[in-house]
C-alpha positions as CSV (number, residue, x, y, z in Angstrom):
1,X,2.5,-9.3,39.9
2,X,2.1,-8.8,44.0
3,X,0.7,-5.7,42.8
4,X,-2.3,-6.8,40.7
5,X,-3.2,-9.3,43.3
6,X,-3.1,-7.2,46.4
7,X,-5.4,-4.7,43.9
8,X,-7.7,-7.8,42.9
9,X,-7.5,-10.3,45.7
10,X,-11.5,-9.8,46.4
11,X,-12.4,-10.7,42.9
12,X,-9.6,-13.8,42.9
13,X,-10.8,-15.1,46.4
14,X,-14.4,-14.7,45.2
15,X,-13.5,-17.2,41.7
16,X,-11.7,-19.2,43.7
17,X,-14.2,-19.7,46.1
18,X,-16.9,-20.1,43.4
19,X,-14.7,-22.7,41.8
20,X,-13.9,-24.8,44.8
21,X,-17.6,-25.0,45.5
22,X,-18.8,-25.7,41.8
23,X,-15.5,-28.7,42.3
24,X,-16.7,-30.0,45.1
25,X,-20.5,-30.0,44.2
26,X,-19.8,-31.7,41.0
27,X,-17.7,-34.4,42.5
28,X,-20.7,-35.1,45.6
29,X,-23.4,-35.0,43.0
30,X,-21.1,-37.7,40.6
31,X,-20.4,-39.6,44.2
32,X,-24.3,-39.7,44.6
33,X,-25.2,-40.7,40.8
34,X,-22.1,-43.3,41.7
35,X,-23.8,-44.7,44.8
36,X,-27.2,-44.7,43.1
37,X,-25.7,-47.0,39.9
38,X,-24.7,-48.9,42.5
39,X,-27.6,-49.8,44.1
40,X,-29.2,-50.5,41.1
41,X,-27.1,-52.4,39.6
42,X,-27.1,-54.6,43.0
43,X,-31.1,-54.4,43.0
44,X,-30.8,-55.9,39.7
45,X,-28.2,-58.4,40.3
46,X,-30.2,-59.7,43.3
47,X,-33.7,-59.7,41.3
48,X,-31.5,-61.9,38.7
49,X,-29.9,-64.4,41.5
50,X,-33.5,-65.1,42.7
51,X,-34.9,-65.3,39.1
52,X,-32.6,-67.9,38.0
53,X,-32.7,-69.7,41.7
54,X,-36.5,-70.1,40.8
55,X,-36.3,-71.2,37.2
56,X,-33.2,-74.0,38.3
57,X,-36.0,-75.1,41.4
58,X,-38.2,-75.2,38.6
59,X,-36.2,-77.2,35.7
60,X,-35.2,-79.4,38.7
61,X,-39.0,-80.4,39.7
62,X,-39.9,-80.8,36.5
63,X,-36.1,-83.4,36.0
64,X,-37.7,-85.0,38.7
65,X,-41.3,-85.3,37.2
66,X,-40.2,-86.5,34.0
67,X,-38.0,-89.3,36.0
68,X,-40.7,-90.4,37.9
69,X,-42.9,-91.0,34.7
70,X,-39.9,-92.4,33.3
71,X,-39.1,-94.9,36.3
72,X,-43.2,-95.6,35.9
73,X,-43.3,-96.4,32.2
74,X,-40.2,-99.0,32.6
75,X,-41.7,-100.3,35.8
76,X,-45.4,-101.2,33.6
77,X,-43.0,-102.7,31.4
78,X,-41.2,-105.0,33.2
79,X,-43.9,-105.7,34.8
80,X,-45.9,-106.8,31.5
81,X,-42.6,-108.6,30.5
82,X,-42.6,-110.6,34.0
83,X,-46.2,-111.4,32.9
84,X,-45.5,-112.8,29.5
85,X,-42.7,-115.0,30.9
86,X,-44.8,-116.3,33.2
87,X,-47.6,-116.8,31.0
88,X,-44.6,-118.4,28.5
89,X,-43.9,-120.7,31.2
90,X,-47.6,-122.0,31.5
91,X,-47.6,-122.8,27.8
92,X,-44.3,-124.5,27.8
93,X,-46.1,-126.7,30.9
94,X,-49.0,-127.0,28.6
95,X,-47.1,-128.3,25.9
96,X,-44.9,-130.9,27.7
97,X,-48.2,-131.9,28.7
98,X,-49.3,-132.4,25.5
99,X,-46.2,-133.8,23.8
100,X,-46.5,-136.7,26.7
101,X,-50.1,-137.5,26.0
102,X,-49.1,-137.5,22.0
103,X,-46.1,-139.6,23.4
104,X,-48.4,-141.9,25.2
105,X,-50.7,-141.4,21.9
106,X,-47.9,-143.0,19.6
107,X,-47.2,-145.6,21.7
108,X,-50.6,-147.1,21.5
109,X,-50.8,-146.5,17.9
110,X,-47.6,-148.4,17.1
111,X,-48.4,-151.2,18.8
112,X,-45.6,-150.9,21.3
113,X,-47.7,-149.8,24.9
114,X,-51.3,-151.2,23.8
115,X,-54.0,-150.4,26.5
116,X,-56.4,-153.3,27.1
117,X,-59.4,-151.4,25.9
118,X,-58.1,-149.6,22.8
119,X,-58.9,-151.1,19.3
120,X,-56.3,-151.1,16.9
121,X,-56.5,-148.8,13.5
122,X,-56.2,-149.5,10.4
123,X,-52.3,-148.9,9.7
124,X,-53.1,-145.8,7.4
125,X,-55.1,-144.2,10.0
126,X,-52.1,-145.1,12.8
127,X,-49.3,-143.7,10.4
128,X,-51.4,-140.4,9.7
129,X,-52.1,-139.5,13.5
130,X,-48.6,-140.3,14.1
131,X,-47.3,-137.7,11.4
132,X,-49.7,-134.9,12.9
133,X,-48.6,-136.0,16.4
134,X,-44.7,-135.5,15.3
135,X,-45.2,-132.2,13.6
136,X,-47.8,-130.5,16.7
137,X,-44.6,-131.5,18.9
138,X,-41.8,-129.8,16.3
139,X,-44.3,-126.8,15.8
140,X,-45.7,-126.3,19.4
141,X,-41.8,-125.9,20.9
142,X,-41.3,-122.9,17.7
143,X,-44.4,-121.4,18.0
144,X,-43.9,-121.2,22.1
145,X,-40.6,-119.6,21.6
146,X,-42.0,-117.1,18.6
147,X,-45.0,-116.1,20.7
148,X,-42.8,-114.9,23.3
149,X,-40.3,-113.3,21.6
150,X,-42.9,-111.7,19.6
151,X,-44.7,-110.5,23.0
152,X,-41.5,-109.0,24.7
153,X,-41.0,-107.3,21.4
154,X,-44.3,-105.8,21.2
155,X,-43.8,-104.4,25.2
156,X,-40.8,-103.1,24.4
157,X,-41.9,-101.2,21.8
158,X,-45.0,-99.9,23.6
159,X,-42.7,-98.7,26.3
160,X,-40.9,-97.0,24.0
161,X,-43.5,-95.4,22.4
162,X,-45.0,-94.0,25.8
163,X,-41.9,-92.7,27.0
164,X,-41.4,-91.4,23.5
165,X,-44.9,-90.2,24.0
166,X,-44.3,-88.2,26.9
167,X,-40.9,-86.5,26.1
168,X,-42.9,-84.9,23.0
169,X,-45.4,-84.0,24.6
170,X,-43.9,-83.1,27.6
171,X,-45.9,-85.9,29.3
């Protein structure tokens, strides 16, 4: 065997040589197709970080709009409500105010608390004012009370519809 290579050792250094180059050309050029995945894969990974940083800023602002129009729609509401109870209140004064002068009414009508200048009625007339003056005071307390539920009611469903309103047509 020591023969055929001392009679060919040009030829075997020259293929060696040849193949240790083509070896370590193919394994730089694999590192360098390597590094440059690499780098684009990070490009990409960083273009994706900032992408999704901006469209989380962006969901938030919007959380935050949406809130704010929220916080508003329930703030007009109570609000309104705040206005019905105080307009609620002014009719119940109104009506104690009335149920004392129809007090004051039936009184004078019965006979019981007659002021000097008032002429007495005929008994029919008496009896029938009396009847209308005890249903106005059974009614007026009811209707006080329905009118107010019915006006919180009718907010409260307003507000709902806005807000309703808004989150379908993102408002």
């Amino acid at each position: 065997m020591w023969p055929l290579v001392l009679r060919y050792w040009k030829p075997i250094g020259v293929v060696l040589l040849v193949a240790g180059v083509w070896l370590h050309g193919d394994h730089h050029g694999a590192d360098q197709v390597q590094g440059k995945w690499d780098q684009s894969v990070a490009e990409i990974a960083a273009a994706d970080a900032v992408a999704r940083a901006d469209a989380e800023r962006i969901q938030r602002t919007e959380e935050q709009r949406r809130a704010d129009w929220a916080a508003g729609v329930q703030r007009d509401a109570t609000q309104a409500l705040e206005k019905v109870r105080t307009d609620a209140d002014g009719a119940l004064a109104d009506a104690q105010r009335l149920r004392g002068e129809l007090a004051n009414l039936q009184a004078r009508l019965s006979g019981t608390g007659k002021a000097s200048g008032t002429p007495v009625s005929s008994a029919s007339a008496t009896r029938a004012a009396m009847v209308l003056s005890d249903m106005y005071g059974s009614c007026q307390g009811r209707l006080t009370e329905l009118s107010s539920a019915f006006e919180r009611a009718r907010i409260a469903g307003l507000a709902c519809e806005a807000a309703y309103d808004g989150l379908r047509n993102n408002h």
